[in-house]
Residue frames as a rotation matrix with the C-alpha (Angstrom) as fourth column:
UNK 1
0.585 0.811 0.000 0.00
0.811 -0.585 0.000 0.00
0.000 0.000 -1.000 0.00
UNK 2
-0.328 -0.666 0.670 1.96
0.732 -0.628 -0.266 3.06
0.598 0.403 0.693 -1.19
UNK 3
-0.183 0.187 0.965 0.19
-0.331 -0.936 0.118 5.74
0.926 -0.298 0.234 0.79
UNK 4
0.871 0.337 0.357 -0.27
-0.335 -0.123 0.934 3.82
0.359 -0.933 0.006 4.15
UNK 5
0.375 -0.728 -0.574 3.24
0.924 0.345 0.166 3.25
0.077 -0.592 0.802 5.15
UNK 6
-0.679 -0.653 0.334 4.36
0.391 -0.708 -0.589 6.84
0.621 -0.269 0.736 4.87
UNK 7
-0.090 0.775 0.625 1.03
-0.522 -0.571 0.634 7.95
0.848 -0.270 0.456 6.35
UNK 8
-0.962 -0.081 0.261 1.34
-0.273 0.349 -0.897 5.40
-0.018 -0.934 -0.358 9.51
UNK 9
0.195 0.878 0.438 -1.64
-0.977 0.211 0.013 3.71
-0.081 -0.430 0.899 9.12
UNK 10
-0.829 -0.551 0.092 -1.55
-0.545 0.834 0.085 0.20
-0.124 0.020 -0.992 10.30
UNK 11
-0.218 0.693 0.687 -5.13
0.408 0.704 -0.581 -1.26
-0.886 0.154 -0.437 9.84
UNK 12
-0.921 0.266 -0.285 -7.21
-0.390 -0.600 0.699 -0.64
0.014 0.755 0.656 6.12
UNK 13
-0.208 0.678 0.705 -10.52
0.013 0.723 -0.691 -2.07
-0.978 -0.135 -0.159 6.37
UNK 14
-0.884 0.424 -0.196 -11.41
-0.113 0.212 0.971 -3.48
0.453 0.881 -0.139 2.77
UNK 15
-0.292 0.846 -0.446 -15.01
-0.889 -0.068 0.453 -3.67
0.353 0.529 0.772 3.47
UNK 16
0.082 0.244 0.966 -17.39
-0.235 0.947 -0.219 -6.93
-0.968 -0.209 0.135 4.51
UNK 17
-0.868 -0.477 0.135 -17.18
-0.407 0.841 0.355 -9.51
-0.283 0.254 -0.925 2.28
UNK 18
-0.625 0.716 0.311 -20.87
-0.005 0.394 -0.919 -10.14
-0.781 -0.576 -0.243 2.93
UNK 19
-0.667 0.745 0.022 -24.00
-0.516 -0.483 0.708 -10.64
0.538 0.461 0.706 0.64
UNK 20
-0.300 0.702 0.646 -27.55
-0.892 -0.446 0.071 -11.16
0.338 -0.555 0.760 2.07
UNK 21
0.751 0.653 -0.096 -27.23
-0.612 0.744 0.269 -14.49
0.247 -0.143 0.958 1.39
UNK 22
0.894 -0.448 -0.020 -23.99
0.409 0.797 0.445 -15.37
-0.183 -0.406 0.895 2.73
UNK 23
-0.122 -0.885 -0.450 -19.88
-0.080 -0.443 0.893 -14.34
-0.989 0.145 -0.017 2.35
UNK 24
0.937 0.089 -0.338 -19.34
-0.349 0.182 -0.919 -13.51
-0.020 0.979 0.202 -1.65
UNK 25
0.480 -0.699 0.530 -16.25
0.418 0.714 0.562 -15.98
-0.772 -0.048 0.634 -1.78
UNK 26
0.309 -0.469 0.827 -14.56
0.842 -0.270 -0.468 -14.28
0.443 0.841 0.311 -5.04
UNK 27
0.723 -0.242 0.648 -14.27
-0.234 -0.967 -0.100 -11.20
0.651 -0.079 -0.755 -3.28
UNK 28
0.879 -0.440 0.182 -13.26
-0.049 0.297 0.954 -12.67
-0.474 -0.847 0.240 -0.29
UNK 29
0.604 -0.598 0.527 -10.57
0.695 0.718 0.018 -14.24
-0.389 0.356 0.850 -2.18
UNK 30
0.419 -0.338 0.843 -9.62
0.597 -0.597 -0.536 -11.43
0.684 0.728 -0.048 -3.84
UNK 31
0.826 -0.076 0.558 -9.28
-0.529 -0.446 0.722 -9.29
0.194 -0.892 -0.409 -0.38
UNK 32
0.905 -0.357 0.232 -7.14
0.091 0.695 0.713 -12.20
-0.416 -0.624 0.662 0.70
UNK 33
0.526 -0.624 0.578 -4.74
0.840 0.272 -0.470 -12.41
0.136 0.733 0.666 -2.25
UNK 34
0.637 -0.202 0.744 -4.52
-0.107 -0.979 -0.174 -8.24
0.763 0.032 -0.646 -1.32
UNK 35
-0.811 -0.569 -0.134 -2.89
0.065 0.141 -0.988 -9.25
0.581 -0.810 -0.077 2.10
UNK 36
0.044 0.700 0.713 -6.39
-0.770 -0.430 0.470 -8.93
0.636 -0.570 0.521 3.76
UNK 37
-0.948 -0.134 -0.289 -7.12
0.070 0.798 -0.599 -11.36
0.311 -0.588 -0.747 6.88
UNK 38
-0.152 0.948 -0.279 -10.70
0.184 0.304 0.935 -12.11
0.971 0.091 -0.221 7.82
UNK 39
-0.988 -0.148 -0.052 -12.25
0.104 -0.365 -0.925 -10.88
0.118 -0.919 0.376 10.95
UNK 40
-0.511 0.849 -0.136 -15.60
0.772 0.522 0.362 -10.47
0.378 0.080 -0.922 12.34
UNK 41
-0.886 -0.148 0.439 -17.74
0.194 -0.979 0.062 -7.86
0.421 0.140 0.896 12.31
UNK 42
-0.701 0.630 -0.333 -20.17
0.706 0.678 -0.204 -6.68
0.097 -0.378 -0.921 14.81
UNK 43
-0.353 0.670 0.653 -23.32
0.084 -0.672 0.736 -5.23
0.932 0.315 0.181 14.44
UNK 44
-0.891 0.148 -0.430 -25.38
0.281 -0.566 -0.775 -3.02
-0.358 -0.811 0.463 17.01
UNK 45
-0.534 0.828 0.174 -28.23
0.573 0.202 0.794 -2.61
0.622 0.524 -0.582 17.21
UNK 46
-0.817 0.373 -0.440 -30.83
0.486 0.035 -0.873 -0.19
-0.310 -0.927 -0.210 18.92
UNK 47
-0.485 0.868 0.108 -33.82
0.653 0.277 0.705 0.46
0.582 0.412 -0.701 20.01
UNK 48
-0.846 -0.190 0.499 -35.91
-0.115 -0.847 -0.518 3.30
0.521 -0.496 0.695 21.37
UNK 49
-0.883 0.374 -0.285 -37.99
0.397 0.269 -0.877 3.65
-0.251 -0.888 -0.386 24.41
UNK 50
-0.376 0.845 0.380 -41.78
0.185 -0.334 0.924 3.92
0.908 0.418 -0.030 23.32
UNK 51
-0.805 0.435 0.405 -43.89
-0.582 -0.438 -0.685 6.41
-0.121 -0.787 0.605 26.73
């Protein structure tokens, strides 16, 4: 990555991987092939207080 070693940045996030019906495996792959490593990603959720 040409611009994140002089800039000090040590994480990029490429993005989920994800489609509605499951991981899209080509991308994945592709991500991987970039130097990417797989991680998990949590969602939040909330909800408001109905009076």
């Amino acid at each position: 990555m040409p611009l994140a070693v002089p800039n000090d940045m040590h994480l990029l996030d490429l993005g989920t991987s994800m489609l509605p019906e499951g991981p899209n495996f080509p991308l994945l792959r592709f991500k991987k092939h970039l130097g990417g490593v797989s991680s998990l990603k949590f969602t939040f959720e909330a909800t408001t207080l109905q009076p």
